[in-house]
C-alpha positions as CSV (number, residue, x, y, z in Angstrom):
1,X,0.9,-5.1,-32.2
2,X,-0.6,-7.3,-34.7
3,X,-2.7,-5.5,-36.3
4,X,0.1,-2.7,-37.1
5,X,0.4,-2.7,-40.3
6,X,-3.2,-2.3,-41.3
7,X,-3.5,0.8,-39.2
8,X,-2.6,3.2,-41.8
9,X,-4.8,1.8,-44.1
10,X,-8.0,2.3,-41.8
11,X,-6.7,5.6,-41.1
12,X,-6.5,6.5,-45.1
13,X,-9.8,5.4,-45.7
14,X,-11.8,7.0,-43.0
15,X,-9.6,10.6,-43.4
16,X,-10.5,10.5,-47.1
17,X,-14.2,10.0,-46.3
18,X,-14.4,12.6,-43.7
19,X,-12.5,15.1,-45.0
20,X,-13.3,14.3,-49.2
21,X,-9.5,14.7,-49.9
22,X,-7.3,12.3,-51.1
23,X,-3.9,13.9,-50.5
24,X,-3.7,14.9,-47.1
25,X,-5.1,11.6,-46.1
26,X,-2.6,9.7,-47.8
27,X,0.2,11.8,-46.3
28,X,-1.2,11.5,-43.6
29,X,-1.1,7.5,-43.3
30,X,2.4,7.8,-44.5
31,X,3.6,10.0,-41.5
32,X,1.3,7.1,-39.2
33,X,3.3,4.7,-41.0
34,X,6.9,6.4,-40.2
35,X,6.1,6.5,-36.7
36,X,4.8,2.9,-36.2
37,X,8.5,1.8,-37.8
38,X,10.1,4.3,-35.5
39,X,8.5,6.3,-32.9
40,X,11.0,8.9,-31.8
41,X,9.4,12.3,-32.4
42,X,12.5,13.2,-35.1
43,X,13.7,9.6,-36.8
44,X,9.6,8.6,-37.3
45,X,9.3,11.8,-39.3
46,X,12.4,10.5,-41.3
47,X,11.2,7.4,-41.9
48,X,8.2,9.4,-43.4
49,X,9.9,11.3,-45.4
50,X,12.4,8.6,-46.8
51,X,9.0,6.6,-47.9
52,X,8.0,9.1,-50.3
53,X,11.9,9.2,-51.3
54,X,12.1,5.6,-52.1
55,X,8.4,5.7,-54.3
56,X,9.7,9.0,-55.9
57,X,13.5,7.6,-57.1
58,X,12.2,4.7,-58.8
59,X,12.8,4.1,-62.2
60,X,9.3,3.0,-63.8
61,X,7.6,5.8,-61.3
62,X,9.9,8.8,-62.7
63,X,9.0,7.8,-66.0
64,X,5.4,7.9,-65.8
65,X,5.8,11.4,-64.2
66,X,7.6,12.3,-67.1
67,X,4.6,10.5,-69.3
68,X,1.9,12.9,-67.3
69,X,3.7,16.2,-67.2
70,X,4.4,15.5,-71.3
71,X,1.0,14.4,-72.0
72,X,-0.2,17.5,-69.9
73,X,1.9,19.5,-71.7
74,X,0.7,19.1,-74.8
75,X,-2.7,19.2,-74.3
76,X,-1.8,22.6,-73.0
77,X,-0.4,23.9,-76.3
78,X,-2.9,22.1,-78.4
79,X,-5.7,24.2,-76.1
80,X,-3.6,27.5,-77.0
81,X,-3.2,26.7,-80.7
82,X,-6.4,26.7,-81.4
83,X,-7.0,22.7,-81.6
84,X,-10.0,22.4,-78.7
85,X,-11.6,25.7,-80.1
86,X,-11.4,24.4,-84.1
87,X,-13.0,21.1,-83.2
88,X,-15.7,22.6,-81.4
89,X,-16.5,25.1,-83.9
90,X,-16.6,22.3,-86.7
91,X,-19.0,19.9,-85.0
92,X,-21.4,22.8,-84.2
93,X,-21.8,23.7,-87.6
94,X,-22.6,20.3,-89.1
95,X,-25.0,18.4,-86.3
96,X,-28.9,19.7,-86.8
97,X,-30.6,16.6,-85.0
98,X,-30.3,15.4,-81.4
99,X,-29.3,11.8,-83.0
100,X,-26.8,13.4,-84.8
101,X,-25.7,15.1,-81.9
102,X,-25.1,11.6,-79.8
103,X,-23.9,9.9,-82.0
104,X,-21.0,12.9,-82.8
105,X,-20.4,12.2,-78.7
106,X,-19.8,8.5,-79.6
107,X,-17.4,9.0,-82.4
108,X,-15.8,11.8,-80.9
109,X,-14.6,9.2,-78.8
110,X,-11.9,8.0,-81.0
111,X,-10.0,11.4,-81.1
112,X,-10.7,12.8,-77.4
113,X,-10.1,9.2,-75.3
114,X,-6.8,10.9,-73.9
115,X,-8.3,11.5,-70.5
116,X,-12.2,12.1,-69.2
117,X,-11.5,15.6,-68.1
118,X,-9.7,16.7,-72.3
119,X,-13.0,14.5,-73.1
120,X,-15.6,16.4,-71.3
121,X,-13.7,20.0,-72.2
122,X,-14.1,18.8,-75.9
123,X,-17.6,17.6,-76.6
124,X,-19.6,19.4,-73.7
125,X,-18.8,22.8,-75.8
126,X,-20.8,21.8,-78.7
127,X,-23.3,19.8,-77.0
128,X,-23.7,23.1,-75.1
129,X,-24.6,25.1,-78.7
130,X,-26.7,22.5,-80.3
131,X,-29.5,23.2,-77.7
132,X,-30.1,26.7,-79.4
133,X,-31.6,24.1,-82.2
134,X,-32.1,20.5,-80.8
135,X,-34.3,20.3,-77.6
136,X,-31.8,18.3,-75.2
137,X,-31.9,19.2,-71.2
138,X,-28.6,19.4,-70.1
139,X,-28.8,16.8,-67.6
140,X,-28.9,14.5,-70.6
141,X,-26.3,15.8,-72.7
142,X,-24.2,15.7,-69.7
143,X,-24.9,12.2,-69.0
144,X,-24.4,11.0,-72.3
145,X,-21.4,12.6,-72.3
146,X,-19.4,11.3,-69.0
147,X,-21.0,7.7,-70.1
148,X,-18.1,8.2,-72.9
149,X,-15.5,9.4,-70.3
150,X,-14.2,7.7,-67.3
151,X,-15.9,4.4,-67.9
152,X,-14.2,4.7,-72.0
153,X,-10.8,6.0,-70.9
154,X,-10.7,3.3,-68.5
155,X,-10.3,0.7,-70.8
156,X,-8.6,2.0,-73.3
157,X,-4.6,0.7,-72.7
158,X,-2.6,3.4,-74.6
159,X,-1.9,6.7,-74.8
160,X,-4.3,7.4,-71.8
161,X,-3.8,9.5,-68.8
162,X,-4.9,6.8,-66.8
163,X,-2.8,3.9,-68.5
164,X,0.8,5.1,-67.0
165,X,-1.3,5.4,-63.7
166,X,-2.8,2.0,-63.0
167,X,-0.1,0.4,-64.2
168,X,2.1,2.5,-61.5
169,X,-0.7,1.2,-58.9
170,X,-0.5,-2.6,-59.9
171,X,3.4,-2.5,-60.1
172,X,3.5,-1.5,-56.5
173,X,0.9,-3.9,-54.9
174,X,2.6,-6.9,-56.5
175,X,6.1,-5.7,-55.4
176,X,3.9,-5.3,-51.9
177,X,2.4,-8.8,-51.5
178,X,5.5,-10.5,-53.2
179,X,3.8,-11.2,-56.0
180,X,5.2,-12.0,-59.7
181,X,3.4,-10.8,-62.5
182,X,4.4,-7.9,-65.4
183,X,1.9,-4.6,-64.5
184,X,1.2,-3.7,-68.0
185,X,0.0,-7.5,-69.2
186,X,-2.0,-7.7,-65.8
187,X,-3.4,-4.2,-66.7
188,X,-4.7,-5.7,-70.5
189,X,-6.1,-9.0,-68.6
190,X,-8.0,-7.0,-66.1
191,X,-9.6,-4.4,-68.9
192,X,-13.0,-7.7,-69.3
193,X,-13.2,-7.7,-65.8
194,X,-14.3,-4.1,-65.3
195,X,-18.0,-4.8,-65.6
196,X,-19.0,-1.6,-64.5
197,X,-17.3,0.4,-67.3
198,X,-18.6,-1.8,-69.9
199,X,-22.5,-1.9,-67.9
200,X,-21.7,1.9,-67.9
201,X,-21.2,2.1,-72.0
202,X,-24.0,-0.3,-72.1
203,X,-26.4,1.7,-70.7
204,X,-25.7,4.6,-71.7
205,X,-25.8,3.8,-75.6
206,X,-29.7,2.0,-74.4
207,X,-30.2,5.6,-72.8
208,X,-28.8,8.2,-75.8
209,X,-30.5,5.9,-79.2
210,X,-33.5,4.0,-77.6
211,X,-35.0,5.5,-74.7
212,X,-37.3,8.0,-74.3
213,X,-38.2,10.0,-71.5
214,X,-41.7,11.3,-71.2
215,X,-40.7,14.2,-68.6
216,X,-37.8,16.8,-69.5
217,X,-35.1,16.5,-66.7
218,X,-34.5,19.7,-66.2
219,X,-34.2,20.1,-62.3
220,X,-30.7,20.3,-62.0
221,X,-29.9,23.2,-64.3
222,X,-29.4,26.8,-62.9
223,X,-31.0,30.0,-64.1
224,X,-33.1,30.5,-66.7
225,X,-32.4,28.6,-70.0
226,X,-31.8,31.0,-72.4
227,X,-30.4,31.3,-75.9
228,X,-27.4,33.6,-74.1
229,X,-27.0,30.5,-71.8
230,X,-26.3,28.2,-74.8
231,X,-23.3,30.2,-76.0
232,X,-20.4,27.9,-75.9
233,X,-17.6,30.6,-76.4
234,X,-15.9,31.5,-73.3
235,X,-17.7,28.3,-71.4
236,X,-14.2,27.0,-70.0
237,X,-10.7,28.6,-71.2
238,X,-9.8,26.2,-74.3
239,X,-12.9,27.6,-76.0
240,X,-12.1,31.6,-76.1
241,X,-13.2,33.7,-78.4
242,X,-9.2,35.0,-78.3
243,X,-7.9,31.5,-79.5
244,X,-8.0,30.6,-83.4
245,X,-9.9,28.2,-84.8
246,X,-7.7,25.1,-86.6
247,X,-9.0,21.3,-85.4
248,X,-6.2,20.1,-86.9
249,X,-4.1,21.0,-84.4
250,X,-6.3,18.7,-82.6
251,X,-6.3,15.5,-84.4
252,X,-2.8,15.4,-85.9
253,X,-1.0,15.6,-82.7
254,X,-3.2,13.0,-80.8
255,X,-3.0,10.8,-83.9
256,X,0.7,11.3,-83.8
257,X,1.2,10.0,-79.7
258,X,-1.1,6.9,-80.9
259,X,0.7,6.3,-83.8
260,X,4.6,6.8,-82.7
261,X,3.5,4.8,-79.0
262,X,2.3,1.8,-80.7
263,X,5.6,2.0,-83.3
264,X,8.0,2.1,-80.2
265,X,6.0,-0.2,-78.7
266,X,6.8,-2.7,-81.5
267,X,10.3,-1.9,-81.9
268,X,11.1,-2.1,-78.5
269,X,9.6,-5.5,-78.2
270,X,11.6,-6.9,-81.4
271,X,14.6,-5.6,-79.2
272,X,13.6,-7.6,-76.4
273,X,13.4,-10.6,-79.1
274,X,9.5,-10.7,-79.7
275,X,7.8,-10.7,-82.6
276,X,4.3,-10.4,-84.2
277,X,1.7,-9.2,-81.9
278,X,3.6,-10.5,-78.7
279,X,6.1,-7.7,-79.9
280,X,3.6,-4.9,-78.8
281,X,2.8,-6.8,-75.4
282,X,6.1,-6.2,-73.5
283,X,7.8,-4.9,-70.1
284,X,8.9,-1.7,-71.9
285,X,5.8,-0.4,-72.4
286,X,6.1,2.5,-70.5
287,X,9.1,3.6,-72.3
288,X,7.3,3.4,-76.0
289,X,4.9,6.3,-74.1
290,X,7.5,8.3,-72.7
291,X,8.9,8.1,-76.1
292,X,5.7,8.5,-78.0
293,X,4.6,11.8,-76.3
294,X,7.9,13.4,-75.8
295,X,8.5,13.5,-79.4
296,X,5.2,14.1,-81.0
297,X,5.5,17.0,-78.2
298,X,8.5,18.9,-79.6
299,X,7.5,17.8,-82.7
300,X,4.0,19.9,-82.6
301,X,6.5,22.8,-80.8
302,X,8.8,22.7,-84.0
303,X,5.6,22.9,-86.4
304,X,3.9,25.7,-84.6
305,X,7.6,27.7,-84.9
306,X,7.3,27.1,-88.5
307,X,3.6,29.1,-88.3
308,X,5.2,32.0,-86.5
309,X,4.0,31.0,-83.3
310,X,6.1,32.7,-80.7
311,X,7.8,30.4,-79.0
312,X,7.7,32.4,-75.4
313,X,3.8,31.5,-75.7
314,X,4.4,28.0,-76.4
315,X,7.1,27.1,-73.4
316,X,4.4,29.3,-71.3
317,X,1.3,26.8,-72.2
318,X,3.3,24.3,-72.3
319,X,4.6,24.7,-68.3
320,X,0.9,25.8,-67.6
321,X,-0.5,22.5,-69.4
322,X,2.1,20.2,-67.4
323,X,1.5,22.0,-63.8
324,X,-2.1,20.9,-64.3
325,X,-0.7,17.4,-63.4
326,X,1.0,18.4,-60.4
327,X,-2.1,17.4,-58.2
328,X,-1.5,14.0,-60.0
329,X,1.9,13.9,-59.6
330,X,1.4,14.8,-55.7
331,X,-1.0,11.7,-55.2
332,X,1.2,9.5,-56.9
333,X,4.2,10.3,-54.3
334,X,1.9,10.2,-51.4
335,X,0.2,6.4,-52.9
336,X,4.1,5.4,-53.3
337,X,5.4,6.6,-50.1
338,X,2.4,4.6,-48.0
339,X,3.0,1.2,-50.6
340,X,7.0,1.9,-49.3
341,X,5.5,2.5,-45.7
342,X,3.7,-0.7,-46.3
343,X,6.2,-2.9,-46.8
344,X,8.5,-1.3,-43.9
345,X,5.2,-2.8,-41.9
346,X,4.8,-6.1,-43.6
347,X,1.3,-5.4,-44.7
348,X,0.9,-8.4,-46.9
349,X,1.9,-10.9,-44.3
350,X,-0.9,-9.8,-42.1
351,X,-3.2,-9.5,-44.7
352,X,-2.3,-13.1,-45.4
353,X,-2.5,-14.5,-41.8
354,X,-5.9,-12.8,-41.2
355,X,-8.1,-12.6,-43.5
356,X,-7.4,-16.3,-44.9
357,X,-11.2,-16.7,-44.6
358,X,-12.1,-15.0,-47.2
359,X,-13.3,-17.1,-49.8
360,X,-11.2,-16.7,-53.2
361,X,-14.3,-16.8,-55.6
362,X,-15.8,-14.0,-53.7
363,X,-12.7,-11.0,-53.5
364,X,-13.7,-9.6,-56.5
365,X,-17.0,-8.9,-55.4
366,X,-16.6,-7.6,-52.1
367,X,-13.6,-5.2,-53.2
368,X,-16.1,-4.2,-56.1
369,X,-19.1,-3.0,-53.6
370,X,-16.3,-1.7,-50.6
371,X,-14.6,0.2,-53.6
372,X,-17.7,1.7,-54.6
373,X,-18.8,3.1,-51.3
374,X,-14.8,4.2,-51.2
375,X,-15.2,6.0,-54.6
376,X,-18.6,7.6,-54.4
377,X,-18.0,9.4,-50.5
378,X,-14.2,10.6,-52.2
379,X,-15.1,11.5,-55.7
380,X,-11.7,10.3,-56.6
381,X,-11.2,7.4,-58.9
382,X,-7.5,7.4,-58.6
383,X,-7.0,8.1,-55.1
384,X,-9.4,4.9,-54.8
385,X,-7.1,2.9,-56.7
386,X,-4.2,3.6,-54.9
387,X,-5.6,3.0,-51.7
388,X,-7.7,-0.6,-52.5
389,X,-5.1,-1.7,-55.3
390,X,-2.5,-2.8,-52.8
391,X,-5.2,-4.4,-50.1
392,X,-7.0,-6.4,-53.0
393,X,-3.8,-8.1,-54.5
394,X,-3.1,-8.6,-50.8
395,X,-6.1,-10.8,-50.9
396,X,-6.0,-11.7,-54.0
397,X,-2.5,-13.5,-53.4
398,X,-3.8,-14.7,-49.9
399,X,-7.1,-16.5,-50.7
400,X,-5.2,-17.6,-54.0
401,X,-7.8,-15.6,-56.1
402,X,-6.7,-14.4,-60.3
403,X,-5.3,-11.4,-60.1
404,X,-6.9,-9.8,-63.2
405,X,-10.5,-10.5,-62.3
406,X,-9.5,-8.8,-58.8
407,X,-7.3,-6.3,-60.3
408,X,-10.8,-5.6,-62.7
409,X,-12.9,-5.2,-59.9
410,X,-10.4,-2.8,-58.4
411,X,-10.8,-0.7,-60.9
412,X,-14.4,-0.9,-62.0
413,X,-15.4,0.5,-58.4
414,X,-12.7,3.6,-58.5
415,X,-14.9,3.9,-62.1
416,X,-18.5,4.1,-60.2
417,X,-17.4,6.7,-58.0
418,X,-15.8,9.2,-60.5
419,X,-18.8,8.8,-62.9
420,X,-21.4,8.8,-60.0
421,X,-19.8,10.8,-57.3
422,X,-20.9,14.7,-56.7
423,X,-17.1,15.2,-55.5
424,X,-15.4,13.7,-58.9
425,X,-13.6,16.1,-61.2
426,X,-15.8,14.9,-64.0
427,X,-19.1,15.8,-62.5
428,X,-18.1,18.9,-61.6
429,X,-16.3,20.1,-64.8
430,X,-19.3,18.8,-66.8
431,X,-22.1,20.7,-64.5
432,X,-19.4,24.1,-65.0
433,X,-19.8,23.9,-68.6
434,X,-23.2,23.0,-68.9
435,X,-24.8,25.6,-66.5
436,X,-25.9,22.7,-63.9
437,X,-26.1,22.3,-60.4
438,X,-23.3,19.5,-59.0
439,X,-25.2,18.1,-56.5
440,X,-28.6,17.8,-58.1
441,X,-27.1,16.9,-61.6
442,X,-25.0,13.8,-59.8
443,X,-28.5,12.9,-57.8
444,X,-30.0,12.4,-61.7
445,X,-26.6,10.3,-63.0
446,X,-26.8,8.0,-59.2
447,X,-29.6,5.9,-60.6
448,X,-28.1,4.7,-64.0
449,X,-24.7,4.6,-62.2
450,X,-26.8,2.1,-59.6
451,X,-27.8,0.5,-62.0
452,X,-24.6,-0.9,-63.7
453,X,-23.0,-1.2,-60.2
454,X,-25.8,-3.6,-59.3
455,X,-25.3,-5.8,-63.1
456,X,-21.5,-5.4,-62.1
457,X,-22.0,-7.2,-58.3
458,X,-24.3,-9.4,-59.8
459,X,-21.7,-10.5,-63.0
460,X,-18.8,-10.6,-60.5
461,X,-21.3,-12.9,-58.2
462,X,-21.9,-14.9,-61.4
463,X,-17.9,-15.2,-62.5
464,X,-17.1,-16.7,-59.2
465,X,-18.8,-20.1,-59.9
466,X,-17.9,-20.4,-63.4
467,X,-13.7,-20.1,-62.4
């Protein structure tokens, strides 16, 4: 049939909408997409299974496993060292005005960029103490807080979560359509072109320092507010009262994985023959992060020997810290396995003979609003990546669009629908800690989130006449 190899792709899409998980979905597509290559009962099953083999022996794809289980990792033992908890403790003693207390969220930016969720776990403890003192609802602070997460992190091309991620996911599409390009430099081009994450940041700065609401917004918070309710010990597991108190162990080792990934960075460029700042811009990225979080990893292990810290604890947080990513780890062989499934099907040379109508100038925006819809009903902004990434440099290649803008757009609408989406990790971590209800507390967060979606169509409506 001609239509074949878009099949699994339809069937992705509507399995993740109806039953709001990514996973399944996508293993499910892959085991469509070993039966349409071979549909014996036994060999289509293989084919399956040899899919997510192929994604899962790649070189570039085992090392940003390794990346996510080490970054993991030591998040884990800077959460049992007392890093989390010290930080907390030190911001809550020093902010007395709600200004104060915003613009601490903004600069707490710089140390806590490493992923939305280590983000959120961070700030939304102290935001949650200041309201003994500074009269803030909670559907603000929350707001003001995931403003700085997932549409920050996005954008942000090192020593990220998300940076060993959407470079996987651009890798694979371009190796799907046949296209040429290097991931990581694609990756840097697109960071302009997510217009929603910068609308996002936008906003929200209007929203924190210059708007002010006449009516408290208080209707998505559960229970009665209380000064008990405001206690921020024991509100999520890296704040105990059980764990010390020493932000140090917070800043030094994520200044550290910063530091050593842009030094590899450099050297491994001057190995490849580059120098200057073109020196930093090169195909072995991903190794200078391997490199940079593995050692400032055992590094941290080494110092926190030194301090009598049992080492049984540490290899125990550690594993803990780095199993957190196994849901992660699991999407990404499930994404990989249905790009490999992909190919088997030649889904870029169908993409190319059919939808050749498609006017170039205008891929961007309709993968922008179609991602959005995607993202929102999901909650998942990775899981929307790796499902649209491979169709929109599909189009991009066929209608002869630029791949960053498309690439940007790609990833802007995976952005609207982990900030806006009742279903997305960071809503639901921020209403936990806050003392919120999900669903009401993402209904107030939809109309901003709206908002820059709507600047974001109409900027990517606006680029396609001046290319």
């Amino acid at each position: 049939m001609e239509w074949t190899p878009v099949i699994p792709f339809v069937i992705v899409i509507l399995a993740a909408i109806w039953t709001k998980q990514v996973i399944p979905s996508l293993l499910f597509a892959v085991i469509v997409s070993g039966y349409l290559v071979d549909s014996h009962w036994l060999r289509g099953m293989l084919e399956a299974l040899s899919f997510i083999v192929q994604g899962l022996s790649d070189e570039n794809n085992l090392k940003i496993i390794i990346f996510l289980y080490a970054f993991s990792a030591l998040i884990g033992v800077v959460k049992m060292s007392g890093g989390i908890k010290g930080f907390v403790q030190e911001a809550t003693e020093r902010i007395e005005k709600k200004r104060g207390a915003f613009i601490l969220t903004w600069l707490s930016s710089i140390g806590t960029f490493a992923a939305p969720s280590f983000r959120i776990v961070t700030i939304a403890p102290v935001m949650k103490s200041l309201r003994k003192t500074i009269p803030m609802s909670k559907q603000e602070l929350g707001f003001v807080i995931e403003t700085t997460a997932s549409p920050l992190v996005v954008i942000i091309p090192v020593a990220t979560a998300f940076v060993g991620y959407m470079t996987s996911v651009i890798e694979l599409s371009l190796q799907q359509s046949g296209a040429q390009g290097d991931a990581y430099s694609l990756y840097i081009q697109s960071i302009p072109f997510n217009f929603f994450a910068f609308s996002m940041l936008v906003l929200g700065f209007y929203l924190s320092f210059f708007h002010h609401s006449k009516k408290p917004a208080t209707d998505a918070e559960t229970g009665d507010v209380q000064q008990k309710d405001d206690q921020w010990e024991d509100c999520h597991p890296a704040v105990t009262k059980e764990l010390p108190s020493k932000p140090w162990n917070l800043i030094v080792p994520l200044a550290g994985v910063i530091l050593l990934t842009f030094f590899f960075m450099y050297q491994l460029g001057r190995e490849e023959g580059e120098t200057g700042f073109r020196a930093f811009i090169n195909a072995s990225v991903l190794d200078a992060m391997v490199f940079g979080v593995v050692l400032t990893l055992i590094a941290f292990v080494v110092y926190l020997k030194f301090r009598d810290e049992p080492l049984r604890k540490m290899m125990n947080h550690l594993i803990d810290g780095g199993n957190e990513m196994m849901g992660v780890i699991l999407l990404l062989a499930t994404v990989w396995g249905l790009s490999k499934g992909s190919e088997a099907l030649n889904f870029s040379e169908t993409v190319s003979s059919y939808f050749q109508w498609i006017p170039p100038d205008f891929v961007a925006v309709i993968l922008f609003i179609a991602g959005c819809g995607l993202s929102y009903f999901i909650g998942s902004s990775w899981g929307t990546w790796g499902i649209l990434m491979p169709v929109g440099v599909s189009l991009a290649v066929t209608a002869g669009s630029p791949l960053p803008i498309v690439i940007g757009a790609v990833f802007a609408s995976g952005t609207f629908g982990a900030f806006a989406s009742p279903l997305s990790d960071d809503t639901n971590t921020t209403a936990g800690i806050l003392g919120l209800n999900a669903i009401r507390y993402a209904k107030f967060k939809l109309k901003p989130a709206l908002i820059a979606a709507g600047a974001a169509s109409l900027l990517y409506f606006c680029f396609s006449f001046l290319q």
